[in-house]
Every structure is written in C-alpha cells, then in structure tokens.
C-alpha positions as CSV (number, residue, x, y, z in Angstrom):
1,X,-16.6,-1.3,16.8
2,X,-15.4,2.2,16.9
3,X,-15.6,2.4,21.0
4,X,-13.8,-1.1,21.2
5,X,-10.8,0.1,18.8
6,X,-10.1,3.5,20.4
7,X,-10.5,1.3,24.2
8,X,-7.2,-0.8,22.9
9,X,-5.3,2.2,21.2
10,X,-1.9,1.6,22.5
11,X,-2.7,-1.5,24.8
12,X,-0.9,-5.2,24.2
13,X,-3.9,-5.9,22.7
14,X,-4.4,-3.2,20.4
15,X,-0.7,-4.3,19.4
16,X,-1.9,-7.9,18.5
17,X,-4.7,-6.7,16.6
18,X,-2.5,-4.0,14.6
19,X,-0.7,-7.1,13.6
20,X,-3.3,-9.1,12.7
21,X,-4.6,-6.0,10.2
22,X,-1.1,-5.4,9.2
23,X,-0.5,-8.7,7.6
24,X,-3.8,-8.6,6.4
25,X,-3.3,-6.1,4.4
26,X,0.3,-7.2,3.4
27,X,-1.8,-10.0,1.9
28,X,-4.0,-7.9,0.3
29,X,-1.6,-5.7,-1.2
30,X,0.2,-8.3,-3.0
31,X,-3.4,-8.8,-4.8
32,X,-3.8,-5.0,-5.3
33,X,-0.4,-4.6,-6.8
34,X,-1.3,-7.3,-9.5
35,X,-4.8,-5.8,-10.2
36,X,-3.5,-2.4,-11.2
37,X,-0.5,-4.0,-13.2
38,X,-2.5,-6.6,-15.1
39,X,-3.2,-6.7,-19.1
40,X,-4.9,-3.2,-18.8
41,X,-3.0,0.1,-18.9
42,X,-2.2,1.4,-15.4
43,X,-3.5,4.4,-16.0
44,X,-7.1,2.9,-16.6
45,X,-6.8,0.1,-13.9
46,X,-6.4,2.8,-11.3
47,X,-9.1,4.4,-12.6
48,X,-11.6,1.9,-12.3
49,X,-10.8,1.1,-9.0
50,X,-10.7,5.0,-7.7
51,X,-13.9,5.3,-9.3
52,X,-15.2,2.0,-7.5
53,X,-14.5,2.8,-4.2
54,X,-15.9,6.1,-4.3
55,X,-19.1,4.9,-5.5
56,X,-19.0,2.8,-3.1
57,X,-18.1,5.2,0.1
58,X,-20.3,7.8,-1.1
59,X,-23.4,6.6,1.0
60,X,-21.2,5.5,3.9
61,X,-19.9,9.1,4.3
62,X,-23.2,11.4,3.9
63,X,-25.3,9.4,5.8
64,X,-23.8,6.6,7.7
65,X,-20.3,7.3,9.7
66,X,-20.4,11.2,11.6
67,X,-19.5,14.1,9.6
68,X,-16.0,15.4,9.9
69,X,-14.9,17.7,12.6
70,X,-14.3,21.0,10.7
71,X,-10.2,20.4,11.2
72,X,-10.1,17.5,9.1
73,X,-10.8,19.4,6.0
74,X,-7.6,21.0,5.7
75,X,-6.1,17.3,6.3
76,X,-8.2,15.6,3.7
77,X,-7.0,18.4,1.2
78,X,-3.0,17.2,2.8
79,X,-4.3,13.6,1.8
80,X,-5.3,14.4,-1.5
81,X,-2.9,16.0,-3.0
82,X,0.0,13.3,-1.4
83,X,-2.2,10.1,-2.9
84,X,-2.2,12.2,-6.2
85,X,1.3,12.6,-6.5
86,X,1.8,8.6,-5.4
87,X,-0.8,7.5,-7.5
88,X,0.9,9.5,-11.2
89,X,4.1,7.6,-9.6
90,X,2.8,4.3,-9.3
91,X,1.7,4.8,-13.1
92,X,4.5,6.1,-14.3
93,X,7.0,3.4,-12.5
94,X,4.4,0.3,-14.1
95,X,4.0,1.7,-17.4
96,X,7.8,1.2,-17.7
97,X,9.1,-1.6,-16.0
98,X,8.7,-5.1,-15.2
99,X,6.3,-5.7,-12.0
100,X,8.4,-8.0,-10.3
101,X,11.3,-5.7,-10.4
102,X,10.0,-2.6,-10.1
103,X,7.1,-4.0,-7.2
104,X,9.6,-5.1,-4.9
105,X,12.0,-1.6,-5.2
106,X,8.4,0.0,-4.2
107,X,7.8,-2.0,-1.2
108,X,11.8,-2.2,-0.1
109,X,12.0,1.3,0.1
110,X,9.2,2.4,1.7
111,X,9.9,0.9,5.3
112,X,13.0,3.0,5.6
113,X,11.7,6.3,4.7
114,X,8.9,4.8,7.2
115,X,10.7,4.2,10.2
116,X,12.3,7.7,9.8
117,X,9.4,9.1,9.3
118,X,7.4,7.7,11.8
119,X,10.5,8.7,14.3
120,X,9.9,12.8,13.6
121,X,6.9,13.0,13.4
122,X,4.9,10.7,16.2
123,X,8.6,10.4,18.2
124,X,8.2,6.8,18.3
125,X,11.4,4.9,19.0
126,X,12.7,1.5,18.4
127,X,15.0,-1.0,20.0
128,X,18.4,-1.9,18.0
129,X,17.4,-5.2,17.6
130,X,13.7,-3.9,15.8
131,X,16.4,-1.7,13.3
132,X,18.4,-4.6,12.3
133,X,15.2,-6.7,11.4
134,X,14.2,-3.4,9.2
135,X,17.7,-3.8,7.8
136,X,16.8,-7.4,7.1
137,X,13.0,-7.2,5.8
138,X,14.4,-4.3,3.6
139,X,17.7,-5.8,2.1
140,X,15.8,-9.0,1.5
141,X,12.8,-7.2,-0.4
142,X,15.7,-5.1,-2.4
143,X,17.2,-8.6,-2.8
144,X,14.5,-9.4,-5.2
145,X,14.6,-6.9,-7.5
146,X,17.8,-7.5,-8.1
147,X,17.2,-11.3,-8.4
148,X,14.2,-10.5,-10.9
149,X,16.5,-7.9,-12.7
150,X,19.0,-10.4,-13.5
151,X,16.4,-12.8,-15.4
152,X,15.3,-9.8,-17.4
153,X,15.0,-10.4,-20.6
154,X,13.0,-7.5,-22.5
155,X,12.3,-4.0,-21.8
156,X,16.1,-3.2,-20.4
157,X,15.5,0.3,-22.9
158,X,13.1,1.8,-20.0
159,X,14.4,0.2,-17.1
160,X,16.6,2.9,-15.8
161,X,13.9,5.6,-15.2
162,X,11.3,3.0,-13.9
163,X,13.9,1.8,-11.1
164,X,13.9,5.7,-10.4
165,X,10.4,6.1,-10.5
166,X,9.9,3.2,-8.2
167,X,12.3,5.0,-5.2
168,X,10.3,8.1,-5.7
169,X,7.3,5.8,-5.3
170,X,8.8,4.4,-2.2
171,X,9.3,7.6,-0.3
172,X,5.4,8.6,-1.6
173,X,4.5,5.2,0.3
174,X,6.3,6.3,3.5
175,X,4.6,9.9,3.0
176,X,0.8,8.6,2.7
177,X,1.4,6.3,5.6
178,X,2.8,8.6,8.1
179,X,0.1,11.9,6.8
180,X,-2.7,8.8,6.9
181,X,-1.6,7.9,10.2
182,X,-2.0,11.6,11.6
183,X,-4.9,11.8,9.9
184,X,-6.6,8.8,11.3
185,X,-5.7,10.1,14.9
186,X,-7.0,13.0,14.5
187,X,-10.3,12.4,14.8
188,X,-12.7,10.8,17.3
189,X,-14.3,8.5,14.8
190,X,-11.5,6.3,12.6
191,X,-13.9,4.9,10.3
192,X,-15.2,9.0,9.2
193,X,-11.9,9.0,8.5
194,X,-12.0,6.0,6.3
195,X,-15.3,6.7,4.4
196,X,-14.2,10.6,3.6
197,X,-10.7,9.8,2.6
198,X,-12.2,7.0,-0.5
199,X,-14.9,9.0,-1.3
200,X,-12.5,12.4,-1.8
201,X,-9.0,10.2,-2.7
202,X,-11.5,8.8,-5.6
203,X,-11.7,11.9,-7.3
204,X,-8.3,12.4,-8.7
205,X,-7.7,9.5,-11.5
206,X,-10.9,9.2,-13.1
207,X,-10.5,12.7,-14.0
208,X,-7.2,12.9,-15.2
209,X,-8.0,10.0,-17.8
210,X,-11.4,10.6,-19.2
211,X,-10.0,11.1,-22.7
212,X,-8.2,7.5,-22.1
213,X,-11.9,6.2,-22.0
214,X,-12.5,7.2,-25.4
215,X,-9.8,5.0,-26.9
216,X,-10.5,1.8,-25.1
217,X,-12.1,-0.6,-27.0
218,X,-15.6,-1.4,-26.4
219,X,-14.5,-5.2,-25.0
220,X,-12.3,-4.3,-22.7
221,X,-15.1,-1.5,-20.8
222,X,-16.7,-4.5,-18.8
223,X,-13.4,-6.2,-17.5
224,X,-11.9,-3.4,-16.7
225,X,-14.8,-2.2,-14.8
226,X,-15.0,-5.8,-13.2
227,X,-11.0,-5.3,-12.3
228,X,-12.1,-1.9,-10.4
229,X,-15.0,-3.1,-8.3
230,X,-12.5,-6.2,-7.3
231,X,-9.9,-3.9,-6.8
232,X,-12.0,-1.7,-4.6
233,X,-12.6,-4.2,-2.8
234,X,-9.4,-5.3,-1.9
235,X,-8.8,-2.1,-1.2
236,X,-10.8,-1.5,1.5
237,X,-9.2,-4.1,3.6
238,X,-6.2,-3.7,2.4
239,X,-5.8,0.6,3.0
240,X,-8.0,0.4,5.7
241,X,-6.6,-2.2,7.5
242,X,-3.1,-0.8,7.5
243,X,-5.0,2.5,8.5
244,X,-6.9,1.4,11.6
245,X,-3.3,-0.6,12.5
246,X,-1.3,2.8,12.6
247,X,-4.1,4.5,14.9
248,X,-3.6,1.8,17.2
249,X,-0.1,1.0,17.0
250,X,3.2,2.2,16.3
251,X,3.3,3.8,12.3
252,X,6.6,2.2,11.4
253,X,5.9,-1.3,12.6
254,X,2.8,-1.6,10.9
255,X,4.0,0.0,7.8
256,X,7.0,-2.7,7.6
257,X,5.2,-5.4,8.8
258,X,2.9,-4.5,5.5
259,X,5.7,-4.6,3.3
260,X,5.9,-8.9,4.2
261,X,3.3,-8.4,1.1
262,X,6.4,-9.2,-1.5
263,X,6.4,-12.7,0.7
264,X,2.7,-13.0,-0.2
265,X,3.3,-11.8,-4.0
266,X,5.5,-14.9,-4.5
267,X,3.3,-17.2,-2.8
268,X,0.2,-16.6,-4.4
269,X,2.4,-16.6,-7.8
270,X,4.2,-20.4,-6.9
271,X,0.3,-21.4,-5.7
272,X,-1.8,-20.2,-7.5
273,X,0.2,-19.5,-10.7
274,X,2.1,-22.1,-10.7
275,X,5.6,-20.7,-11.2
276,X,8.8,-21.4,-10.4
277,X,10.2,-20.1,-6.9
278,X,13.6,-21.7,-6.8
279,X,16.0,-21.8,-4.2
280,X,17.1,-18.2,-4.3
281,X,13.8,-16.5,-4.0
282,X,13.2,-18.8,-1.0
283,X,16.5,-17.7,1.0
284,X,15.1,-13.8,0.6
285,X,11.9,-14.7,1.5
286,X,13.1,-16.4,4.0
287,X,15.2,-13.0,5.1
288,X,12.6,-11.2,4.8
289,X,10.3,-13.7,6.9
290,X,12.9,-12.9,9.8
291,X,13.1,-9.0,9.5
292,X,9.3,-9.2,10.3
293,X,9.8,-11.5,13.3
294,X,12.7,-9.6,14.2
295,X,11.0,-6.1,14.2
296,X,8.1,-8.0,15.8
297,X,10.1,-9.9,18.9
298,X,12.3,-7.3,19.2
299,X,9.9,-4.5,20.5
C-alpha cells in the first residue's frame, strides 16, 4: 500500500484517488462533527475519542509501521501544539452555540484560509475558474449559517462569541491541514506519519479534563466511552483520509473538496433523521454541490 501511494503522488491517478479520499472523509466528517456535539459535553466527547484512538494507534506505532526519521520529532511537537489549540476552539465554539450554525461557519471558513495557505507554503496555484468555485462552495456553506441563524430560537445570549469562536476555529482548520500536509510529506512512510500523529495528538484532551471525569454520572461513563471508540473510528478514515489525499494531491483542493461535508450533514439529517430540508437549504446545497465541481473541472 505504501509503495503504491507514493508511485501515484502527483499522477492523474493519484488525483482521482485524492478525490475519492477527500469526499470520503467529507462524509465522515459530517458524522464526526455530530459525535463530539451530541447530548454529552464537548469537552468529554473529545475526550473519549482522543483517548480512543490513541489506544488504538499505540501498537500500530511501536511495533507495526517504521519508526520516525529523527526530523519528524520536531514536527510532531508543531502538530501538537496546533491540534491543541483547534481542539480548546472546537470546545469552546460548541459549548456555546447551535451546531448547525456554528458547524457550517467552521467548515465555510476553512477553505479560504486553505487555499491561501496552501498557495505560500507548497506554491501551488489555481486556475480562475478553480477560485470562483471556492467562492461558491464557500458562500454557499456561509449561506447556511445564516439560514440556520435566522430559525434560531434559543441561546441568541451566547451566540456572538460562538460565531467568533467558530472563525478562529476556521483558520485552526486551515492551519492543521496545511502543517499535516508538510508533515505527511515529510517522511518516506505516510502511514508512520498517521500512527505517531493519533497516538501523540491523543495525549492533549484526556488530560486537560480528568477532573471533568469525576462529575459525570456513573450512567453516562459507558456511552460516552461507546461515543469515543465510534468516534475514533470515524476518525481514522476521516483525518487520515484527508491526510493521505494532501500527500498525493494538491492541499487546497482536498481540503475544500472536504468541506462538501455540510452537503453530507444535511443529508444524513433529512435521511436518516428525518427533518425538514426545504427549498432553501437545497439551493445552497446545491451552490455548494457546484463550487466542488467547479474547483474539480476547473483544474
């Protein structure tokens, strides 16, 4: 697997596969997202699922992928401390506002910081046509949240400084993506790249929220832990996916093309939940439905 993904790296097919993992994991995300929301404090939610997936990559990365080179240390410290700071974010932004207002402001901001991102730092350039689908995919996403806003009816108090929260959480999203796509190409093996960064991005949460532990109600221990392994599940394919995609494939594309995951978040909710869509939430899916084909046909 690992000889046949670095073979494509930068190849038409490595481009078709990037895409394949890219909506993947938009899918994915949507799930994710709802996980760590849920009836459970964020906080907690997180935690279980940190603490899941490390358990998890532990044996993977002492005896199963090759160890790191010794440069990668430094950048699994960079990775870290940038996943810490999104993660206290994310918690912060769902603690105090709606998730399908504050969920779509996440993912709507993210691509743009992205694409500008991705520019400086791996000089990748797009065609004006790839720019106006961004435009689209993001003004649709945005489009949302406002949609959602207006049908508010409780917790306005809180909803300033979660709308900020969520933006700062946006540009975290385009920092983790470009600092995990450098990371990813710099070394030989993607997937030691994979297993280290669960095993040491687990680390932070859990710690921070041991004394949360101690007020949860005995009840509630086996769910939650239940929501973590799930969660840590789907966020293997879902991280990991968008991962291997940016070592193979342009950053920004793959990033946006993730952020169709708002799409999938309504989907799942009019399919499997059963609510309402309507005709307005269709037209901005539908916008944002042709930014991704846009930024897709257009390069």
């Amino acid at each position: 697997m690992t000889d046949w993904l670095i073979s494509i790296e930068g190849t038409p097919a490595g481009h078709q596969v990037a895409l394949v993992l890219a909506l993947m994991a938009a899918v994915l995300h949507a799930l994710f997202g709802a996980l760590q929301k849920g009836r459970h404090d964020p906080w907690l939610s997180r935690a279980a699922i940190d603490a899941s997936y490390g358990v998890i990559a532990a044996p993977f990365a002492l005896f199963v992928v090759p160890w790191p080179e010794p440069h990668m240390w430094p950048i699994f410290a960079g990775a870290f401390v940038i996943h810490a700071i999104y993660k206290v974010l994310q918690a912060m932004t769902y603690t105090r506002g709606a998730y399908t207002v504050v969920y779509p402001v996440v993912r709507g901001t993210g691509p743009l910081f992205t694409f500008a991102a991705a520019g400086v730092v791996f000089g990748e350039v797009y065609a004006p046509g790839q720019w106006a689908g961004l435009f689209l995919l993001t003004g649709g996403i945005l489009g949302l949240a406002v949609w959602n806003l207006r049908r508010l009816e409780l917790g306005r108090e809180s909803l300033g400084p979660a709308l900020g929260f969520a933006a700062a959480t946006g540009a975290l999203v385009a920092a983790y993506t470009t600092y995990d796509a450098y990371g990813i190409r710099a070394t030989a093996n993607p997937f030691t790249f994979l297993a280290w960064f669960f095993l040491i991005d687990s680390l932070f949460i859990p710690a921070v929220t041991v004394r949360r532990w101690w007020g949860l109600a005995h009840e509630e221990v086996i769910p939650l832990l239940k929501r973590g392994i799930l969660g840590a599940i789907v966020a293997y394919f879902s991280f990991g996916a968008i991962m291997l995609a940016t070592r193979i494939d342009k950053v920004g594309q793959a990033a946006t093309l993730r952020e169709t995951s708002t799409v999938f978040a309504a989907l799942i909710g009019w399919l499997v939940l059963r609510e309402k869509v309507g005709p307005v939430r269709t037209a901005l899916m539908a916008v944002i439905a042709a930014g991704a084909v846009l930024i897709e046909v257009a390069g």
